[in-house]
GUDRENTI-806738 format. One record per residue: chain; x, y, z of N, C-alpha, C in turn; residue in one letter; residue number from 1. Coordinates in Angstrom, 1 decimal, decimal comma. Example, Ala and Ser with C-alpha at 12.3 -4.5 7.8 and 13.67 -1.06 7.14 Angstrom:
['A' [13,2 -5,7 7,8] [12,3 -4,5 7,8] [13,2 -3,3 7,8] 'A' 1];
['A' [12,8 -2,2 7,1] [13,7 -1,1 7,1] [12,9 0,0 7,9] 'S' 2];
% end
This chain:
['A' [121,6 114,9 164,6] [122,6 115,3 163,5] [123,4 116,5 163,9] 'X' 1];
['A' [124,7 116,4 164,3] [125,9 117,2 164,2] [125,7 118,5 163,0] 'X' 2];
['A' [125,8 119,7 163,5] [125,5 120,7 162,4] [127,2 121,3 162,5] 'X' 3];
['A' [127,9 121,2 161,0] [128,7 121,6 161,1] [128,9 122,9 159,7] 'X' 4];
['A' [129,1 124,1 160,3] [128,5 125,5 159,5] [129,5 126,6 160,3] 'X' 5];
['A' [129,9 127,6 159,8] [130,2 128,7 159,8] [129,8 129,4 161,7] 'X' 6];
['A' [128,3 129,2 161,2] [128,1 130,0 162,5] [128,3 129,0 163,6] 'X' 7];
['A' [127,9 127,5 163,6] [128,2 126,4 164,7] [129,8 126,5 165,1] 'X' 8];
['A' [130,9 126,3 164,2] [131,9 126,6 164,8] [132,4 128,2 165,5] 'X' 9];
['A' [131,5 129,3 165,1] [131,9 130,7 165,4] [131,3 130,3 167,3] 'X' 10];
['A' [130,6 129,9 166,8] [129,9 129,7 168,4] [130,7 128,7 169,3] 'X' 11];
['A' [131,2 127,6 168,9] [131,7 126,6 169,5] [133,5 127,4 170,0] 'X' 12];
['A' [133,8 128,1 169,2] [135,4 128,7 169,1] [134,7 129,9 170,6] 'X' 13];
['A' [133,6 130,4 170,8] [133,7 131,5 172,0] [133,1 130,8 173,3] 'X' 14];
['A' [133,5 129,8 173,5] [132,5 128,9 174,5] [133,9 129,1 175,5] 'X' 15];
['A' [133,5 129,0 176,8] [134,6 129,1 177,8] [135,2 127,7 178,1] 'X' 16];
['A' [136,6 127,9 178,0] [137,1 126,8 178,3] [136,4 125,5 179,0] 'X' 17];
['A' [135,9 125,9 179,8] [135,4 124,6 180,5] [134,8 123,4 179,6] 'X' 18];
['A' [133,4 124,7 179,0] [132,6 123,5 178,2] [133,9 122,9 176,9] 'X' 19];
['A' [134,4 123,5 176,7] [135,7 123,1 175,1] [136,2 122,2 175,7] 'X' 20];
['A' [136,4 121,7 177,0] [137,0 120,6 177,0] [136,2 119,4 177,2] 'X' 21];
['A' [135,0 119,9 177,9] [133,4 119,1 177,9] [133,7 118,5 176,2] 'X' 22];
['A' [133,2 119,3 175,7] [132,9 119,0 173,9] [134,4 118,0 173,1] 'X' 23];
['A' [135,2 118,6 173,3] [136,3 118,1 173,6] [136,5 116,8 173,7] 'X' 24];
['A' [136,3 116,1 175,3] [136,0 115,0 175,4] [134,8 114,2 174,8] 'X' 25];
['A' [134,1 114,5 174,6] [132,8 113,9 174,0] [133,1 113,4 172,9] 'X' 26];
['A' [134,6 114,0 172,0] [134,4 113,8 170,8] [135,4 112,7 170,4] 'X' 27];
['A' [136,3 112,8 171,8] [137,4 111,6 172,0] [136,9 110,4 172,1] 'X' 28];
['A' [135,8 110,7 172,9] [135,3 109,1 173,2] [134,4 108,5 172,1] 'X' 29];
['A' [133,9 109,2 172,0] [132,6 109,0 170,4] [134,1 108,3 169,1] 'X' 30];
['A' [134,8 108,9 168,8] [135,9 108,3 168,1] [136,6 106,9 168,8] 'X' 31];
['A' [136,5 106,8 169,8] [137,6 105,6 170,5] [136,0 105,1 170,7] 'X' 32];
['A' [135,5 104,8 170,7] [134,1 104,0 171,1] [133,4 103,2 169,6] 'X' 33];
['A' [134,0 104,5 168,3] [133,5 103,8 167,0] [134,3 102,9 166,7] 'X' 34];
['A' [135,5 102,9 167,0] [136,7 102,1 165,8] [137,1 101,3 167,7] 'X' 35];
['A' [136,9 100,7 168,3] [136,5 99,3 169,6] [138,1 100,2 169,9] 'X' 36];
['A' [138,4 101,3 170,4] [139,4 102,1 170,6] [141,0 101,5 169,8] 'X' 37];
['A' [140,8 101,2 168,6] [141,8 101,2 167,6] [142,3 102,7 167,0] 'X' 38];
['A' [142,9 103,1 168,1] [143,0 105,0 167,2] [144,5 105,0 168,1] 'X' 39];
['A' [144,9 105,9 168,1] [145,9 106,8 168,3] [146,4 107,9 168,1] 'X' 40];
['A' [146,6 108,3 169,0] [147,3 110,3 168,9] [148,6 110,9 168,0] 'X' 41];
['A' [148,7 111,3 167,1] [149,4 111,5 166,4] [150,0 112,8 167,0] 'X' 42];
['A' [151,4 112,4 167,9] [152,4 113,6 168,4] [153,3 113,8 167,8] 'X' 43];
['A' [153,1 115,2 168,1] [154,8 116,2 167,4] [155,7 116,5 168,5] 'X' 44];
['A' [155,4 116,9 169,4] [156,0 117,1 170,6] [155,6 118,5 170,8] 'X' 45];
['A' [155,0 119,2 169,7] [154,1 120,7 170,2] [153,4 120,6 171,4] 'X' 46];
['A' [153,3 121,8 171,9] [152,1 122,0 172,6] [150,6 121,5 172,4] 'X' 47];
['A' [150,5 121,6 171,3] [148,4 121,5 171,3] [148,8 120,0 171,0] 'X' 48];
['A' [149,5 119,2 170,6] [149,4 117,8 170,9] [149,4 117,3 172,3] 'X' 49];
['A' [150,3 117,6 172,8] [150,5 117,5 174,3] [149,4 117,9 175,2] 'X' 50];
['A' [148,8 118,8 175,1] [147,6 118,8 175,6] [146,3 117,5 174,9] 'X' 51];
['A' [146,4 117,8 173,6] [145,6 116,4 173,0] [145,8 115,3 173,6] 'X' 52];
['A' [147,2 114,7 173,6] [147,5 113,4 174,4] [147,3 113,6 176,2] 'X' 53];
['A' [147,4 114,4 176,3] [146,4 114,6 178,1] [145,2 114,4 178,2] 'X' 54];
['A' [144,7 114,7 177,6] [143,5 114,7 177,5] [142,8 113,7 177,1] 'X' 55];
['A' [143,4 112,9 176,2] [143,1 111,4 175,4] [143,6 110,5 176,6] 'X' 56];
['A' [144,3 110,7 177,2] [145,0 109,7 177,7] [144,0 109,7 179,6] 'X' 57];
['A' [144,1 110,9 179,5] [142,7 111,2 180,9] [141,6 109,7 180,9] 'X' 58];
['A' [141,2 109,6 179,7] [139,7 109,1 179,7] [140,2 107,7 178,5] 'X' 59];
['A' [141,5 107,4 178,2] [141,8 105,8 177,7] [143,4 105,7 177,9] 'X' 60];
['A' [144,0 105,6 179,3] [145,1 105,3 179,0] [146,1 104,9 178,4] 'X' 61];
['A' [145,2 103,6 177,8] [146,7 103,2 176,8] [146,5 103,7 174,9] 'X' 62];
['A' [146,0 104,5 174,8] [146,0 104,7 173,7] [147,3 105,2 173,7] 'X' 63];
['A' [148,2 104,5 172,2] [149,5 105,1 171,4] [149,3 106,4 170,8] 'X' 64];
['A' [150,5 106,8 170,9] [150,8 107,9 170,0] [152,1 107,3 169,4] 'X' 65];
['A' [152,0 108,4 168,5] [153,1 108,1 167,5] [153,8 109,5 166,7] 'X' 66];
['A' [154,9 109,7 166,6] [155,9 110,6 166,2] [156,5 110,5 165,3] 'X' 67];
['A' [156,7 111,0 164,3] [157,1 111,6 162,9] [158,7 112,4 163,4] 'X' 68];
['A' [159,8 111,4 162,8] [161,4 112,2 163,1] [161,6 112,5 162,0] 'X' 69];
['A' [161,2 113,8 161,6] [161,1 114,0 159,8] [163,2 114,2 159,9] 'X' 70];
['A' [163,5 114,7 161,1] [164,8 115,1 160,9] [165,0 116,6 160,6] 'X' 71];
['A' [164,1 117,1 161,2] [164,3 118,7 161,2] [163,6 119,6 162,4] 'X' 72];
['A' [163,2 118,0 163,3] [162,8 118,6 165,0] [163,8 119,0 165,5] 'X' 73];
['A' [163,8 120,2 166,2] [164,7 120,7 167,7] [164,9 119,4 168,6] 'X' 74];
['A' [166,4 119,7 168,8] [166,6 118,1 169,9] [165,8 118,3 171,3] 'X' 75];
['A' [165,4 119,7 171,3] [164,8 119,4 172,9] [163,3 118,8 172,5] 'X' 76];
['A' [162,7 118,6 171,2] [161,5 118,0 170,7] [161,8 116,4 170,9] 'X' 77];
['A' [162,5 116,1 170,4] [162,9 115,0 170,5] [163,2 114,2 171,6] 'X' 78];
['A' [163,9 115,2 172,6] [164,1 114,7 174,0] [162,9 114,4 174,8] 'X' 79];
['A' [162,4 115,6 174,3] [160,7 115,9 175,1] [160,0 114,2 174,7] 'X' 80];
['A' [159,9 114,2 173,5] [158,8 112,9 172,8] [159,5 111,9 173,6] 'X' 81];
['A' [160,5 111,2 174,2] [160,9 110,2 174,2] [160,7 110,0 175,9] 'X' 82];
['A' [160,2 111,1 176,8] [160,1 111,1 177,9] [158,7 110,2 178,4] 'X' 83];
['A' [157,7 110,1 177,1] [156,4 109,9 177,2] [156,7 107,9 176,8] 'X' 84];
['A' [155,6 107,4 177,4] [155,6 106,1 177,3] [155,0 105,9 176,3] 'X' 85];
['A' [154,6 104,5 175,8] [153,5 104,2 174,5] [153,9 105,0 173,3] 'X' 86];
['A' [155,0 105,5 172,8] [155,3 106,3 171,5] [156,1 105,9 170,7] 'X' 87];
['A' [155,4 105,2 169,5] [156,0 104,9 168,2] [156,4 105,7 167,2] 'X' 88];
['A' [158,1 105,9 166,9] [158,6 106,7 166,0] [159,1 106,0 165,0] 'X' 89];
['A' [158,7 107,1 163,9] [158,3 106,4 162,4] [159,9 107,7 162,1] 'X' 90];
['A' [159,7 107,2 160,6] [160,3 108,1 159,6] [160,4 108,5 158,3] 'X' 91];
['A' [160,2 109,4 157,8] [160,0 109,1 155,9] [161,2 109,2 155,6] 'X' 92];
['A' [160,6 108,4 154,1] [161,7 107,4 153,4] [162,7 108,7 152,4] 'X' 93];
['A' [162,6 109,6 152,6] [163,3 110,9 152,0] [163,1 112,1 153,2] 'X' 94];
['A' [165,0 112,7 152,7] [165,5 113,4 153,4] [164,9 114,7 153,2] 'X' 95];
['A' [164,8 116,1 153,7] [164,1 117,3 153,4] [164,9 118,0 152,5] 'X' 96];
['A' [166,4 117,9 152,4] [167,0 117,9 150,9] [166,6 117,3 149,6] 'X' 97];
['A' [166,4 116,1 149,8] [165,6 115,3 148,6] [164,7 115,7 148,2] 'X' 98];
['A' [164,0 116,2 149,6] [162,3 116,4 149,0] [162,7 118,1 148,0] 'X' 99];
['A' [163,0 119,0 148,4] [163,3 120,3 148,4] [164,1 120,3 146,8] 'X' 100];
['A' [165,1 119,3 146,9] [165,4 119,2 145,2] [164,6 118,5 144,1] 'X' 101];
['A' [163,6 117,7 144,7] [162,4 117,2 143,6] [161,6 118,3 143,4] 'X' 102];
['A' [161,3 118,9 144,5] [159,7 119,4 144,2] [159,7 120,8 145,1] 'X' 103];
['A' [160,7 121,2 145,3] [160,9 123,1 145,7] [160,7 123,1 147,4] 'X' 104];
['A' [160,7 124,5 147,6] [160,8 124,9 149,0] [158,9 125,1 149,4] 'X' 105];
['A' [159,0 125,2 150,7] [157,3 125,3 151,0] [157,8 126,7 151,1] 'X' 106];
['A' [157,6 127,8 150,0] [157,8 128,9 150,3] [156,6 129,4 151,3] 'X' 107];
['A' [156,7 130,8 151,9] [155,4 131,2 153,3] [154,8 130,6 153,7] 'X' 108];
['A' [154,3 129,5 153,0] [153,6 128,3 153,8] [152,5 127,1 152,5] 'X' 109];
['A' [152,7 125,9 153,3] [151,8 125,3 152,1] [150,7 125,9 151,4] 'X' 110];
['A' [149,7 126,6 151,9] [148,7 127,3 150,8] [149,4 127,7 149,9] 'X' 111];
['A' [150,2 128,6 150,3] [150,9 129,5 149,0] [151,6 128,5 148,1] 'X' 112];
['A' [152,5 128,1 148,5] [153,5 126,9 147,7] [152,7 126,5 146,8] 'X' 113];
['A' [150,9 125,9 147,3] [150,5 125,0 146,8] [149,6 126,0 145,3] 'X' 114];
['A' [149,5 126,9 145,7] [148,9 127,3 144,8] [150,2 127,7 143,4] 'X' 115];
['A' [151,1 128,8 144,1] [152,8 128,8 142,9] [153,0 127,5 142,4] 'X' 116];
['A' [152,5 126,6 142,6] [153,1 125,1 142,2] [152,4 125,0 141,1] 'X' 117];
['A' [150,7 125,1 141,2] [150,0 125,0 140,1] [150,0 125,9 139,0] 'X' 118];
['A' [150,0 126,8 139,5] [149,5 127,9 138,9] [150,9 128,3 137,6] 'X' 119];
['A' [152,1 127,2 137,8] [153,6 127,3 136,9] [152,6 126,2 136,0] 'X' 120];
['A' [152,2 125,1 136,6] [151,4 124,4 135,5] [150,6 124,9 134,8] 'X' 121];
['A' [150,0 125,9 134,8] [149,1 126,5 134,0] [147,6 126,2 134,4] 'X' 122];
['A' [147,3 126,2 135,8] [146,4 125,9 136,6] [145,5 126,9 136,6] 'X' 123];
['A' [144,3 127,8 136,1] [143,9 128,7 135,7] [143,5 129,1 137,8] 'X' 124];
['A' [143,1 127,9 138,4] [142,4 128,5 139,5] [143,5 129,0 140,8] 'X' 125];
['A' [144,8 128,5 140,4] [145,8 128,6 140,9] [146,0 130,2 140,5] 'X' 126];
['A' [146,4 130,4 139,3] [146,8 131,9 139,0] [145,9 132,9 139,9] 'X' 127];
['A' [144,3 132,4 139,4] [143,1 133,2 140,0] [143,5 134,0 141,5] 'X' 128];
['A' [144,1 132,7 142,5] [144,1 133,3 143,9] [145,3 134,2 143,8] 'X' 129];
['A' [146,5 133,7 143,0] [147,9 134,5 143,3] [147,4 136,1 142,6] 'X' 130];
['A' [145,9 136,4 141,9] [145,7 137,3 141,3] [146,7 138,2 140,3] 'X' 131];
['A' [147,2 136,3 139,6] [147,8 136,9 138,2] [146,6 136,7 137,0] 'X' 132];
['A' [145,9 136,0 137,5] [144,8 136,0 136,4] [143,3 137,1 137,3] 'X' 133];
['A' [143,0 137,4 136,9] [141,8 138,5 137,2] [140,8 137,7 137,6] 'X' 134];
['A' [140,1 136,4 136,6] [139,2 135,6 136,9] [139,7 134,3 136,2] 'X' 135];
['A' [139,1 133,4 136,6] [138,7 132,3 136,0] [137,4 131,2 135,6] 'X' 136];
['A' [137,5 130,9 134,6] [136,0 130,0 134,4] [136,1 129,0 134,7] 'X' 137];
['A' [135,2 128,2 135,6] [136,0 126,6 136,0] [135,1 125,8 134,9] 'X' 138];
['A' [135,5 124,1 135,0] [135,0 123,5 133,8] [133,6 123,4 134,3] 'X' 139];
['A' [133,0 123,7 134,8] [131,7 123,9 135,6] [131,2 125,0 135,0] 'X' 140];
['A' [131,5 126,0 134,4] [131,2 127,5 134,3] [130,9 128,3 135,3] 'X' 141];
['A' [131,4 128,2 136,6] [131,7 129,0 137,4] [132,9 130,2 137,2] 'X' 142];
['A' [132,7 131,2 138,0] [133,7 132,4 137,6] [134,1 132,1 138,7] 'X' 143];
['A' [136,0 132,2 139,0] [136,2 133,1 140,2] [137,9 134,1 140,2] 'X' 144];
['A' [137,0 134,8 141,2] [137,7 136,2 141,5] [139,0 136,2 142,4] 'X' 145];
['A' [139,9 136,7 142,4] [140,9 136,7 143,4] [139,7 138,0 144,5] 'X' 146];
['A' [140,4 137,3 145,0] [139,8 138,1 146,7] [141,0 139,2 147,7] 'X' 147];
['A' [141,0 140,5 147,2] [141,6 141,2 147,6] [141,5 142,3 149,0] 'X' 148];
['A' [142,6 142,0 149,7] [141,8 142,6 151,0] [141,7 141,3 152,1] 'X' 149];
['A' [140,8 140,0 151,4] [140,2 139,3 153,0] [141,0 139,2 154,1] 'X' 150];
['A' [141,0 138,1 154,4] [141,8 137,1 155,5] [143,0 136,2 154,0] 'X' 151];
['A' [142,0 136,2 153,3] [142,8 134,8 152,4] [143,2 135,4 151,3] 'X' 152];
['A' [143,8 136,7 151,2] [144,6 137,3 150,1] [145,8 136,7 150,0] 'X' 153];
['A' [146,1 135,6 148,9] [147,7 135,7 148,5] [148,0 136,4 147,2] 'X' 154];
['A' [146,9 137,6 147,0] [147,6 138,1 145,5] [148,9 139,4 145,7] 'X' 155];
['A' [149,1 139,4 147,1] [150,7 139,8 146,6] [151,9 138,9 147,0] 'X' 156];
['A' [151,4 137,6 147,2] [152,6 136,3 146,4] [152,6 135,9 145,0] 'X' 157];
['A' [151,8 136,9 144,3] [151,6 136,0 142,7] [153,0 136,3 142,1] 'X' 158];
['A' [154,0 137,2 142,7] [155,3 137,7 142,0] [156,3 136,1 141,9] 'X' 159];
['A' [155,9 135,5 142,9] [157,1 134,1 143,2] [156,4 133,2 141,7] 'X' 160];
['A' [155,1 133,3 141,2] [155,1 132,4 140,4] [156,3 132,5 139,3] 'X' 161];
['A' [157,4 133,6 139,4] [158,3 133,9 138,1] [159,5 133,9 139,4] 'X' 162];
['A' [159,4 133,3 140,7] [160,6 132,8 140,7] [162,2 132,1 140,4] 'X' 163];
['A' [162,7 132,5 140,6] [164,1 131,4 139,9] [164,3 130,0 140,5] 'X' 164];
['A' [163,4 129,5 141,7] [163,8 129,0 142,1] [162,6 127,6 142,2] 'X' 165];
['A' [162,7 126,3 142,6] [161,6 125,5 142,8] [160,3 126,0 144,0] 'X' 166];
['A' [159,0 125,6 143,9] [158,5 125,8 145,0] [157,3 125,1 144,8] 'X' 167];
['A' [157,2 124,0 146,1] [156,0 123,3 146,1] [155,5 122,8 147,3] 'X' 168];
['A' [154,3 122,5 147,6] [153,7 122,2 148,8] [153,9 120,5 149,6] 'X' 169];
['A' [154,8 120,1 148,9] [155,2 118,3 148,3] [155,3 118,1 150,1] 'X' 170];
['A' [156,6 118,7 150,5] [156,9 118,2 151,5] [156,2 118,0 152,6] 'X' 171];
['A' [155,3 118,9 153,3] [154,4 117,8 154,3] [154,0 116,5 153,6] 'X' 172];
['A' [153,6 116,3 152,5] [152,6 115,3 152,5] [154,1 114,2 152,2] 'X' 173];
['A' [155,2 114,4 152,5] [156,1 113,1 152,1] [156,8 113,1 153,6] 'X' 174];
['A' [157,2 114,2 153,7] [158,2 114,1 155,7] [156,9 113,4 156,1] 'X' 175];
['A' [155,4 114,0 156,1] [155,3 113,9 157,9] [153,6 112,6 157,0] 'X' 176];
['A' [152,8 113,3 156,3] [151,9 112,7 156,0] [151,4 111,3 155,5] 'X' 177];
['A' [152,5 111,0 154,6] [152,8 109,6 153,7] [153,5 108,6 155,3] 'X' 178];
['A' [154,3 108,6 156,2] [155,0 108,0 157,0] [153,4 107,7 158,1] 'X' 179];
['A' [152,9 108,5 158,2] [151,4 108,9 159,2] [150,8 107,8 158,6] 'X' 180];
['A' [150,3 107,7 157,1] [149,3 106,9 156,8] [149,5 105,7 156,9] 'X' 181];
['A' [151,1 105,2 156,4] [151,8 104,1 156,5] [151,5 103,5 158,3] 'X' 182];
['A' [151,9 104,1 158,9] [151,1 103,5 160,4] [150,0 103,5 160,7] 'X' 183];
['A' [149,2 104,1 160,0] [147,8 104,2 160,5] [147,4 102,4 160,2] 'X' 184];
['A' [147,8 102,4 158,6] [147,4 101,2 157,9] [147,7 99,9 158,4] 'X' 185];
['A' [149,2 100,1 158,9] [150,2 98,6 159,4] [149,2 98,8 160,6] 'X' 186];
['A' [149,3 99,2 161,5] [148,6 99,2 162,7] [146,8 99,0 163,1] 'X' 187];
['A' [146,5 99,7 162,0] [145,0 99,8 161,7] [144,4 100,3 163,1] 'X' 188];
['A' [144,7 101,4 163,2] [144,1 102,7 163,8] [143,5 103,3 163,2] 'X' 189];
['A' [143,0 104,7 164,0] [142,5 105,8 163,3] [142,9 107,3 163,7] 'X' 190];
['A' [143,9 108,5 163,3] [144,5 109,1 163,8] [143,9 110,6 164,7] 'X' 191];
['A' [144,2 110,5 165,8] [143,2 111,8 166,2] [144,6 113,1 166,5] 'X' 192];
['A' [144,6 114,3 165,9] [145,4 115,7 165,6] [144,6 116,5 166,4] 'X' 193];
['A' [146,0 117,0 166,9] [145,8 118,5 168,0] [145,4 120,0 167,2] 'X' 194];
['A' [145,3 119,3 165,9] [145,1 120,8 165,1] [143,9 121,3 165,3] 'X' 195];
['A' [143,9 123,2 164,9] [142,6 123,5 165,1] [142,3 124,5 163,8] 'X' 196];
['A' [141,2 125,0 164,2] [140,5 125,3 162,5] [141,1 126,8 162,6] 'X' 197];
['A' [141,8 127,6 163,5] [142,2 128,9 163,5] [143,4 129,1 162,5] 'X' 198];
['A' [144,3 128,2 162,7] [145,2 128,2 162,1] [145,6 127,9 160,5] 'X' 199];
['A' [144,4 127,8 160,1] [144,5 128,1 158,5] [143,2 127,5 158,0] 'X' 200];
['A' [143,1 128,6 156,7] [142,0 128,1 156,3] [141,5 126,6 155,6] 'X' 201];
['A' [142,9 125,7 155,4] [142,7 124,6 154,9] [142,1 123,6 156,0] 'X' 202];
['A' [142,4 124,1 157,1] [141,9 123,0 158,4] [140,6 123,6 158,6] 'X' 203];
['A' [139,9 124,8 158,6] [138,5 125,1 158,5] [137,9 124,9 158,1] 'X' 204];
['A' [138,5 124,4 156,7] [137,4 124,0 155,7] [137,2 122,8 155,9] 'X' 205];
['A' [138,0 121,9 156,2] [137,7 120,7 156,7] [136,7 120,2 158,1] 'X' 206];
['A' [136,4 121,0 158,7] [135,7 121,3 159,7] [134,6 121,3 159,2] 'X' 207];
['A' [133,9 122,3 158,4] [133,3 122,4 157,8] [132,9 121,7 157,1] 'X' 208];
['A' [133,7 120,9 156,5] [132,9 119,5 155,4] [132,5 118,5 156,8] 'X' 209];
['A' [133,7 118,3 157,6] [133,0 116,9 158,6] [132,8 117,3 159,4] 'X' 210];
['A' [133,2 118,1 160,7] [133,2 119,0 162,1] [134,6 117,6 162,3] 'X' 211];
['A' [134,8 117,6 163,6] [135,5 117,1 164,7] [136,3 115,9 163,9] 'X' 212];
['A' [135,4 115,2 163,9] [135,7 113,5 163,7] [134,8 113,0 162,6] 'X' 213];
['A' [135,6 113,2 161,8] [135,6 112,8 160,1] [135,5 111,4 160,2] 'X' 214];
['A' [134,3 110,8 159,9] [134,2 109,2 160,2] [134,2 108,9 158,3] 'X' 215];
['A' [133,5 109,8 157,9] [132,8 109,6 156,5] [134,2 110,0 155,2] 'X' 216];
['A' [135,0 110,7 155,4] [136,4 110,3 154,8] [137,3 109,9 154,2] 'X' 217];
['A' [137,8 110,0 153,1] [138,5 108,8 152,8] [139,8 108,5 153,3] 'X' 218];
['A' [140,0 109,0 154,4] [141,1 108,4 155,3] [140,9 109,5 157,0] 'X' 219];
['A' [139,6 108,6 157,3] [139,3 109,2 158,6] [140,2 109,7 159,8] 'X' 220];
['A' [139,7 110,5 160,6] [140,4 111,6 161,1] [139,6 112,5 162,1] 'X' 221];
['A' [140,4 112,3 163,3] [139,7 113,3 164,5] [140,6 114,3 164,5] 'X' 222];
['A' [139,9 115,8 164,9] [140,7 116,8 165,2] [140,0 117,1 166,5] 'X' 223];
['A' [139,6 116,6 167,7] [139,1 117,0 168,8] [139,5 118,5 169,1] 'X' 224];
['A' [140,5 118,9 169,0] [140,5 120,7 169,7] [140,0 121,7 168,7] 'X' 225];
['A' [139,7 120,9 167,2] [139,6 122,0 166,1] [138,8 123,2 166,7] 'X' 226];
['A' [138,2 123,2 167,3] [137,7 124,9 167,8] [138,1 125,8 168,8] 'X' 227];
['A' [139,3 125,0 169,4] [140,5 125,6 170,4] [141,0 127,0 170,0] 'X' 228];
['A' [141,8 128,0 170,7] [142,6 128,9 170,3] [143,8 128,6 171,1] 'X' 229];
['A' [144,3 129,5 170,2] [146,0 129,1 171,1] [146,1 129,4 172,2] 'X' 230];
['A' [145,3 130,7 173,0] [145,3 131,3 174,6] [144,6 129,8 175,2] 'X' 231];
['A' [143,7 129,1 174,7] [142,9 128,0 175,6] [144,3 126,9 175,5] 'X' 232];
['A' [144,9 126,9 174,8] [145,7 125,9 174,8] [146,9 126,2 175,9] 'X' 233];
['A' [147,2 127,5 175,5] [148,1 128,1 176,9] [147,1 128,0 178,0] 'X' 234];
['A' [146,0 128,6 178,3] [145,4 129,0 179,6] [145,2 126,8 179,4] 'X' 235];
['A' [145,4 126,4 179,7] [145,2 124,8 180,1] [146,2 124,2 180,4] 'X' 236];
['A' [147,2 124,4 180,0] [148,9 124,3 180,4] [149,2 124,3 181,4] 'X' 237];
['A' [148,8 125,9 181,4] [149,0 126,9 183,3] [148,3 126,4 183,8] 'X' 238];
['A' [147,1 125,9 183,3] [145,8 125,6 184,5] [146,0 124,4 185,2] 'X' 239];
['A' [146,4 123,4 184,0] [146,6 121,7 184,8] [148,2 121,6 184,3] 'X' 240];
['A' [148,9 122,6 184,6] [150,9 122,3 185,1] [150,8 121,1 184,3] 'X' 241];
['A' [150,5 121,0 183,2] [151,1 120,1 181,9] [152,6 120,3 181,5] 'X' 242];
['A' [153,4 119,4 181,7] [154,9 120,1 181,2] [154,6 120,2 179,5] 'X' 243];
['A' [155,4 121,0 179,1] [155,5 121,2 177,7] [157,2 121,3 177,4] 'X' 244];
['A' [157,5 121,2 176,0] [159,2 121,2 175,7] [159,3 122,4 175,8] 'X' 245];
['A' [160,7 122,1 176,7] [161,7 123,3 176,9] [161,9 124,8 175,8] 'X' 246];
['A' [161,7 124,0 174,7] [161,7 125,4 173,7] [160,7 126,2 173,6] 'X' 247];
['A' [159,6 126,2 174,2] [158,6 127,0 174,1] [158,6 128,2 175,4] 'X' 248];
['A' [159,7 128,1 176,3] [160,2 128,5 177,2] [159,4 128,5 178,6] 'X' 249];
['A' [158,8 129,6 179,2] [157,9 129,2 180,4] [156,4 130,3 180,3] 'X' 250];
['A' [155,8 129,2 180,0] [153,9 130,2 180,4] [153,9 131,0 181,1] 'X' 251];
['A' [153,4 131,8 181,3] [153,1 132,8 182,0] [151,5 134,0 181,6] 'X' 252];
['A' [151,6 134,4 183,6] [150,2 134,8 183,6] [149,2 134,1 183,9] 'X' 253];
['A' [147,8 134,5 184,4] [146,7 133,8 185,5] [146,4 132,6 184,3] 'X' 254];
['A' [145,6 132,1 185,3] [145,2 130,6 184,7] [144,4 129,9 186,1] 'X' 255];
['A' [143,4 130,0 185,6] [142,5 129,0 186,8] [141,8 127,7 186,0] 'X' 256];
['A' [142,6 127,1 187,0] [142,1 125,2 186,9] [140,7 125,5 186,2] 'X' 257];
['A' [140,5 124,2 185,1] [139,2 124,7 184,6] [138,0 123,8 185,7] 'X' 258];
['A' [136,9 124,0 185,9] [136,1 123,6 186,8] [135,8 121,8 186,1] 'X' 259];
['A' [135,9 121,6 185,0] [135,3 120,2 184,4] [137,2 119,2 184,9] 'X' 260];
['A' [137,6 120,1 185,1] [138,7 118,9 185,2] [139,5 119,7 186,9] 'X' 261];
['A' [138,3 119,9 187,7] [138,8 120,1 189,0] [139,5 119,0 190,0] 'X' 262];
['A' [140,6 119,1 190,5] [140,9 117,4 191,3] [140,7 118,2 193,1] 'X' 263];
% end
């Protein structure tokens, strides 16, 4: 049994590249081995995808990916995506104007948005974090505190809840997430993401409920690099001369080939 906890990923996040890609792979194939390799790579044309799809593709060539033209990619993204073979490009059914006049701007970022969204509804646990409310009692009779200071302080965004303006966390889940599921389903795959648990606490947490490869889910889901950092994703770049799109400009600094993927 897979232990997935606080301290298992603190330890898995300081492991030297080599074994991260060990682990890494283990977790690609254990996913492509459960579902008789009905999956696919879900690419943006970022970096940490592009290493995902190397890496996936290392050890099951023909697995698809697939690309999301939300219509607000850089053309060198787009140029980049269409250089790769096996890539099916989708699109949602509303424009990022449409979305932005139903349901507001992702102000600082979807956490935030998502919480100013609710918290205009009268969301007591919503206000809690923006620390316009002091505490909250949930319907559970739990208390909670805004948290001042952490990593996860947004109580000095609680001013936007009296914005003049719309603001909500809608649009990923309509550009890029709703068009995702829609293929996953027609196709009947299962989606494996370059994301990792550094990059926000909503992807940690998620780690934390499943680790890697969320079998048990209600719309399963691999994140094989989730314990990556962005230097390992750079230092692998440099290491195995992966091209990456032009807008990210050029890597630089040492990088030695990692020993698990020596040729």
């Amino acid at each position: 049994m897979q232990i997935h906890d606080r301290n298992r990923l603190n330890e898995l996040r300081s492991l030297p590249l080599d074994r991260k890609i060990g682990f890494t792979s283990a977790r690609i194939a254990e996913w492509y081995n459960h579902f008789g390799g009905k999956v696919h790579v879900s690419f943006s044309g970022g970096k940490d995808s592009t290493v995902l799809l190397y890496l996936v593709r290392k050890l099951f060539p023909d697995v698809r990916a697939m690309f999301v033209d939300t219509g607000l990619e850089y053309p060198e993204i787009k140029d980049f995506v269409k250089t790769f073979e096996n890539v099916d490009i989708v699109r949602p059914k509303k424009t990022f104007l449409q979305v932005i006049r139903e349901y507001g701007f992702p102000v600082i970022g979807k956490e935030v948005a998502h919480y100013v969204y609710y918290a205009r509804k009268g969301q007591g646990w919503a206000s809690c974090a923006l620390g316009v409310l002091e505490s909250y009692i949930t319907k559970n009779g739990k208390e909670l505190a805004f948290r001042r200071g952490t990593r996860y302080d947004f109580t000095k965004y609680g001013f936007l809840v009296n914005a003049p303006f719309k603001i909500g966390d809608q649009c990923c889940a309509i550009m890029k997430k709703t068009p995702a599921c829609k293929y996953a389903a027609e196709h009947e795959t299962f989606p494996m993401l370059g994301t990792m648990t550094d990059e926000s606490r909503m992807r940690e947490k998620a780690w934390l409920q499943h680790g890697c490869n969320a079998f048990e889910a209600k719309y399963p889901i691999s994140t094989p690099m989730a314990f990556w950092t962005e230097q390992d994703v750079l230092q692998y770049i440099k290491a195995m001369n992966i091209p990456i799109c032009s807008c990210y400009g050029q890597i630089v600094g040492g990088g030695r080939k990692p020993s698990h993927y020596r040729m």
